[in-house]
C-alpha positions as a printed Julia matrix, in Angstrom:
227×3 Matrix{Float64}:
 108.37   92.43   80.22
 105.1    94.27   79.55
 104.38   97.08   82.14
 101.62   96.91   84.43
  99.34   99.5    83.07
  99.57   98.03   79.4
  98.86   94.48   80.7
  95.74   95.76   82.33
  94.53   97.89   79.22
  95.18   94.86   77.02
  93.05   92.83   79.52
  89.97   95.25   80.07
  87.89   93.91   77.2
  87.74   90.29   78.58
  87.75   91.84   82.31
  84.19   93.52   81.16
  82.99   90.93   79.34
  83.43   88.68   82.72
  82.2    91.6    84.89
  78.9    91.9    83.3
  78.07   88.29   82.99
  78.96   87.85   86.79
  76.73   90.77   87.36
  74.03   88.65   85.65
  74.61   85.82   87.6
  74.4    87.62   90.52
  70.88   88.69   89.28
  69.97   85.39   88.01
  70.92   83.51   91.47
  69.25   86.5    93.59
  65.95   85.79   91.02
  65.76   82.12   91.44
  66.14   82.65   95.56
  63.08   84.58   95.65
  60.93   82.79   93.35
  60.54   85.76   90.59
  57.75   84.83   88.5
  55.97   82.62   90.73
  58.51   80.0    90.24
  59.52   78.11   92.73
  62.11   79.31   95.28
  65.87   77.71   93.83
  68.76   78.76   96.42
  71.94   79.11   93.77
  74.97   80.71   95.02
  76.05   83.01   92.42
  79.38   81.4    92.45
  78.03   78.26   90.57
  75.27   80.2    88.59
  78.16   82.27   87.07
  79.89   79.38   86.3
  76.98   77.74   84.84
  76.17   80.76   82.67
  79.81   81.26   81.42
  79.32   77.54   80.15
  76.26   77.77   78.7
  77.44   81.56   77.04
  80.8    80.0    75.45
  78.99   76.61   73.8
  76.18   79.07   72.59
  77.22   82.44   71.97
  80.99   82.2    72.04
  83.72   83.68   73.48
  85.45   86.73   70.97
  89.13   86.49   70.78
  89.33   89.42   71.97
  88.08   88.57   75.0
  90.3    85.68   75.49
  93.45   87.76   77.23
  91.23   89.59   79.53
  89.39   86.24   80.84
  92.76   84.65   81.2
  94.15   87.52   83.47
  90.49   87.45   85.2
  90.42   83.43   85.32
  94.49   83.41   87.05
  94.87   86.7    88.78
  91.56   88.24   89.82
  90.47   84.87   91.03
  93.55   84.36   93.01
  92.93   87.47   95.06
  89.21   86.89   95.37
  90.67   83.56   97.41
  92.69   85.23   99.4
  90.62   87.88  100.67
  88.17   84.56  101.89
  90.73   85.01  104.75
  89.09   88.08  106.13
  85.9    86.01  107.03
  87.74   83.9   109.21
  89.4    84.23  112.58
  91.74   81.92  114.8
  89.33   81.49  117.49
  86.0    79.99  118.34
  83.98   78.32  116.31
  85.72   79.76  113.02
  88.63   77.8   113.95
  86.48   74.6   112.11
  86.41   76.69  109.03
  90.11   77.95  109.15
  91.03   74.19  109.66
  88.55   72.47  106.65
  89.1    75.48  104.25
  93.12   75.51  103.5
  91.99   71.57  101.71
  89.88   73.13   99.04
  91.95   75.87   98.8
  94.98   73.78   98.16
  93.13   71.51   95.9
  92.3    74.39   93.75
  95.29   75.49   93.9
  96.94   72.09   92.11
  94.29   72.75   89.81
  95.03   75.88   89.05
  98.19   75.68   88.74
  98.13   72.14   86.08
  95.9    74.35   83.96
  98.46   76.77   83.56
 100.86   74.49   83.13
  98.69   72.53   80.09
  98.11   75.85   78.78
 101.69   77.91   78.53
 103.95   77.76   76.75
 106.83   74.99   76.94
 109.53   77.25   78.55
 106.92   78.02   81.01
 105.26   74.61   82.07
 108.8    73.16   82.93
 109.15   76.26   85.49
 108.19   74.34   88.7
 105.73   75.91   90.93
 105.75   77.47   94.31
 106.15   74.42   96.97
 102.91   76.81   98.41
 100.85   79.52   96.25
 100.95   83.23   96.82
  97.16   83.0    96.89
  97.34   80.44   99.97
  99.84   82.65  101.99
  97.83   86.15  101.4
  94.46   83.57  102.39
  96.67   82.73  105.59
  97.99   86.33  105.99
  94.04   88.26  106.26
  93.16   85.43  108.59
  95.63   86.68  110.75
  94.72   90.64  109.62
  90.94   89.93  110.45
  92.13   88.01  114.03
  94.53   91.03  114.96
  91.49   93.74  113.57
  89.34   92.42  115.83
  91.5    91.57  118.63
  93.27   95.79  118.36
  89.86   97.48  117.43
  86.7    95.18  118.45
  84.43   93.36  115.89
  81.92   96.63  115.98
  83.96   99.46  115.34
  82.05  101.23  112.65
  85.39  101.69  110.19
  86.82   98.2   111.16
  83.47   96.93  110.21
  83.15   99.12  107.38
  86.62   97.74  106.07
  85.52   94.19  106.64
  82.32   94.41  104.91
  84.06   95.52  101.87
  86.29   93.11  101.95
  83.28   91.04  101.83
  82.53   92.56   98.77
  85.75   92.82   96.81
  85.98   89.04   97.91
  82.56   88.19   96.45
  82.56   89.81   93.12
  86.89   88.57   92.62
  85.33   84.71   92.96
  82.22   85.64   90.54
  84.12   87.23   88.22
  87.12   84.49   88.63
  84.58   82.01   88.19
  82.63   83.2    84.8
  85.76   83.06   83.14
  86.41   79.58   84.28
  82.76   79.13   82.74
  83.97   80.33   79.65
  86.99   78.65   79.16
  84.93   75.4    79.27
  84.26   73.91   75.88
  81.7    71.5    75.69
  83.48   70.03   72.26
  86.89   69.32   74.06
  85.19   67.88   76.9
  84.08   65.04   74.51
  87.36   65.03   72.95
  88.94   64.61   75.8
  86.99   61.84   77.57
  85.29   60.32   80.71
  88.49   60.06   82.61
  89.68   63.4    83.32
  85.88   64.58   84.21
  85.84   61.02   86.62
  88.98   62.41   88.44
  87.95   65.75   89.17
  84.49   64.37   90.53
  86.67   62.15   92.75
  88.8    64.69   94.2
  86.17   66.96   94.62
  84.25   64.21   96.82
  87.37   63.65   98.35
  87.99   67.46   99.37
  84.53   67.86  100.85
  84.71   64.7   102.78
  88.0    66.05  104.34
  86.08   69.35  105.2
  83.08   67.4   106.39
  85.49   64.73  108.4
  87.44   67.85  110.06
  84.5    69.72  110.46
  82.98   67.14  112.46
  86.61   66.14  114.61
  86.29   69.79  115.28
  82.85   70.1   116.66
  83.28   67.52  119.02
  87.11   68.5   120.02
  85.25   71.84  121.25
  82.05   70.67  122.81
């Protein structure tokens, strides 16, 4: 088993590479919001601009091979946590409670997807290991829900450090998800999506319709359950 400290040197390159393209994305998305140039004003999270440039950047540029172990770690680890930490925005009362119910369906959706990518893409010994009944990623999602509800609860939303902790969780949680997500960009090949077909592109557009209208569907039961 490789130790910790040489799995994370071997993966720094690739970890850059997706750090300063997320960085750019952040840039790019914050640009378009405010019209730079006297262009028009285009609201892009920088979630899907840094997937959109990690597409565009490997079916242009490239993607170095040795890059490829570092985006891997980046697109299955970092990503993971940057998920998890999602948890701190929510609580389990109020109005959040509409978001803590509609977000655990994308979550687990991604999740599945996540986790048949990894499956396609390891080795045979590995893909016949079956997977967690539910991911670590969804439990530590569950388990700072219940961090931010009992932060709040013991210390009060606007304590200066509690605040100060949440806001960087904010943070860490933000750049994990950009920097998760450029590698995803990058690991898309415009060439093997051609290769591969219509059919596997028609099923992920259908179960990503179907996962937001089960957000939208309990989003709406849970508006009018509370008034």
């Amino acid at each position: 088993m490789v130790p910790a400290w040489v799995a994370v040197r071997q993966a720094a390159p690739g970890l850059a590479m997706a750090v300063a393209l997320a960085l750019l994305a952040r840039a790019l998305a914050q640009a378009l919001a405010h019209g730079v140039g006297g262009l028009p004003k285009f609201p892009l999270s920088p979630v899907m601009c840094a997937v959109l440039l990690g597409m565009l950047w490997r079916n242009s540029v490239g993607v170095p091979a040795w890059a490829t172990r570092g985006l891997d770690w980046t697109m299955h680890r970092l990503l993971r946590v940057g998920i998890a930490l999602v948890g701190l925005r929510l609580t389990l009362a109020g109005a959040t409670a509409i978001a803590a119910t509609a977000a655990p369906v994308a979550i687990s959706c991604l999740a599945v997807a996540l986790q048949r990518q990894e499956g396609s893409a390891g080795s045979p010994s590995r893909s016949n290991t079956r997977p967690p009944l539910v991911p670590f990623f969804v439990l530590g999602f569950v388990a700072f829900i219940l961090v931010r509800t009992a932060g709040d609860a013991l210390y009060g939303a606007a304590t200066p450090l509690w605040q100060a902790l949440i806001n960087t969780g904010y943070t860490t949680s933000d750049l994990f998800l950009t920097c998760g997500m450029t590698a995803v960009g990058l690991s898309v090949s415009f060439t093997d999506m051609w290769r591969i077909g219509w059919r596997p592109l028609a099923a992920g557009f259908v179960v990503a319709t179907l996962v937001g209208s089960c957000s939208l569907l309990l989003t709406c039961s849970m508006a009018r359950f509370l008034g």
